[in-house]
N, C-alpha and C positions, 0 to 999 in steps of 0.2 A: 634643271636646277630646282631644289626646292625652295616653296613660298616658306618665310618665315612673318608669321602673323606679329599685327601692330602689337597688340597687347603680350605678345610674349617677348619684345625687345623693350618694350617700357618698363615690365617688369624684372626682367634682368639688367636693365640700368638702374633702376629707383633702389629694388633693394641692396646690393651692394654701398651705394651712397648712402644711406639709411643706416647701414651699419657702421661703415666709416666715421659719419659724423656721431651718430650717436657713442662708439666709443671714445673719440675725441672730446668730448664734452666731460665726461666722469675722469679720465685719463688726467686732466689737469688740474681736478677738484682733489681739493684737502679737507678731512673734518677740521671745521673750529669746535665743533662741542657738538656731544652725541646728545646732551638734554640740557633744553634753556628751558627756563617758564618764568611767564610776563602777564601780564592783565593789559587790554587793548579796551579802550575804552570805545563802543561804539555808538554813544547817544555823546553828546559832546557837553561837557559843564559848563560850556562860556558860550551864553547863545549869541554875544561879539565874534567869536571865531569864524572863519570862511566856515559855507556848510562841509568840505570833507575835512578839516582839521579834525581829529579824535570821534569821527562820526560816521553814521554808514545812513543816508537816505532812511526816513520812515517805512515806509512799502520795503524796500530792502529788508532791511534790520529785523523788522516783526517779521517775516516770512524766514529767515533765517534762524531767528530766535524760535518761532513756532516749529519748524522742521525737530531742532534740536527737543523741544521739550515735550511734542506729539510723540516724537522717536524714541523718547525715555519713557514716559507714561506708558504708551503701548507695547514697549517689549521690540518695539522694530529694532532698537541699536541694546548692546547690552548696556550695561552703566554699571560703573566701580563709582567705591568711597574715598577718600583722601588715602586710604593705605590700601587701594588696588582689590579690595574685594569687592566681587559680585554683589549686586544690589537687586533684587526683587522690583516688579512693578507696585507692590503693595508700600517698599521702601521708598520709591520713588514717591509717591502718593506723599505719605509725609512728611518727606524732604519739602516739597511744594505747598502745604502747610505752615504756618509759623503762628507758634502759640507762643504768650507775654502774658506773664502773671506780673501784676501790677497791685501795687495797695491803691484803693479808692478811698477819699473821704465820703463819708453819706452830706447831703447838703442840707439837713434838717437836723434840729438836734437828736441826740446826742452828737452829732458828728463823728461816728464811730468808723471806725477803719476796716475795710474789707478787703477781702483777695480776691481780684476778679482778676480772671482769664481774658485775654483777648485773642480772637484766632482769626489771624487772615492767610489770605489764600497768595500765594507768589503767583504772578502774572505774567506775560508777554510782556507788558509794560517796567516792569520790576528791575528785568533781567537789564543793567546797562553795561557790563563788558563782558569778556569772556577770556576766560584764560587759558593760554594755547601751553604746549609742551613740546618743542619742536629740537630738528636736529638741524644745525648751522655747517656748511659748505663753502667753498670759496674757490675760484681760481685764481690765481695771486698775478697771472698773468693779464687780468682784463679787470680784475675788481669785481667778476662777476660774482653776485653770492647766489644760494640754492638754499632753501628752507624745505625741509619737510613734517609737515604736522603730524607730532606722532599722538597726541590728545589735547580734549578740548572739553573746557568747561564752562560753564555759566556760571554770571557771578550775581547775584541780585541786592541792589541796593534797600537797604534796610535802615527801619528807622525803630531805637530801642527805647523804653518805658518813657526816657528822661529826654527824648527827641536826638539823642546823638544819631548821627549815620555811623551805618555798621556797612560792611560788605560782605556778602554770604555768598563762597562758593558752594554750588549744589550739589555736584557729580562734576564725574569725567568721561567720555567716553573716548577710548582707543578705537580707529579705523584699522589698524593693525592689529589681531590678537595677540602677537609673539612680542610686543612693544611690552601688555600685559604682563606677559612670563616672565623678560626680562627684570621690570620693577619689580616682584614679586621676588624674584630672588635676591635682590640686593635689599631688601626689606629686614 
């Protein structure tokens, strides 16, 4: 009689089950919607709220935000504009930039009025939500839902000449290219 080795009846158990379940799982999902987009706030506005209401841990959050904007600057992820085209690292650069032309008074007489430029630099600290684009799933039989992030973008909170808050989305980057081509043609 021949030996049949441990590892070769594990893995003739395991994968077969492996498949099973894993078909079982998509087999009773439904799309609810092939594109959502939302803004997730991750620094939270009410520093009364628990810390995870609308917020992700400091160390978290910066290191997440830093992956994202290291990853843009340097070319490691691509990065699209609000209408899906390719964006340069030189593009990048000035997105991360933000210039305000302001009229100044001089505070000596004459008090005459000038245009002065203000350029600051967006930051780690800047970036407080980030806006996802994702696809919604369900099985109707468990309430289970299924998200998949199809892009993500950073949103940086800004503040304009006259102190109002602005939100400024940056970029997008798509983990999928074909997510890309899709939006591209419905454009």
């Amino acid at each position: 009689m021949k030996k049949i080795s441990l590892p070769f009846i594990f893995l003739a158990g395991i994968i077969p089950a492996l498949l099973l379940f894993s078909s079982c799982h998509t087999k009773n999902e439904e799309i609810i919607t092939k594109k959502i987009q939302y803004d997730v706030n991750i620094k939270s506005p009410n520093p009364n709220y628990d810390w995870w209401i609308q917020n992700l841990v400091g160390p978290q959050r910066e290191k997440l935000v830093e992956t994202i904007l290291h990853g843009a600057v340097s070319g490691k992820f691509k990065v699209y504009d609000y209408f899906y085209q390719p964006l340069s690292k030189q593009a990048v650069a000035r997105i991360l930039t933000d210039t305000v032309a302001v009229k100044v008074r001089e505070p000596v007489p004459p008090y005459a009025m000038k245009d002065t430029l203000i350029i600051r630099h967006i930051g780690i600290k800047d970036i407080r939500r980030l806006r996802f684009m994702e696809e919604w799933r369900i099985n109707r039989e468990t309430m289970q839902f299924s998200k998949t992030v199809k892009g993500i973008a950073p949103v940086a909170r800004r503040l304009d000449a006259e102190g109002n808050v602005r939100w400024q989305p940056l970029f997008w980057i798509f983990p999928d290219p074909k997510t890309v081509k899709e939006l591209q043609q419905t454009r």
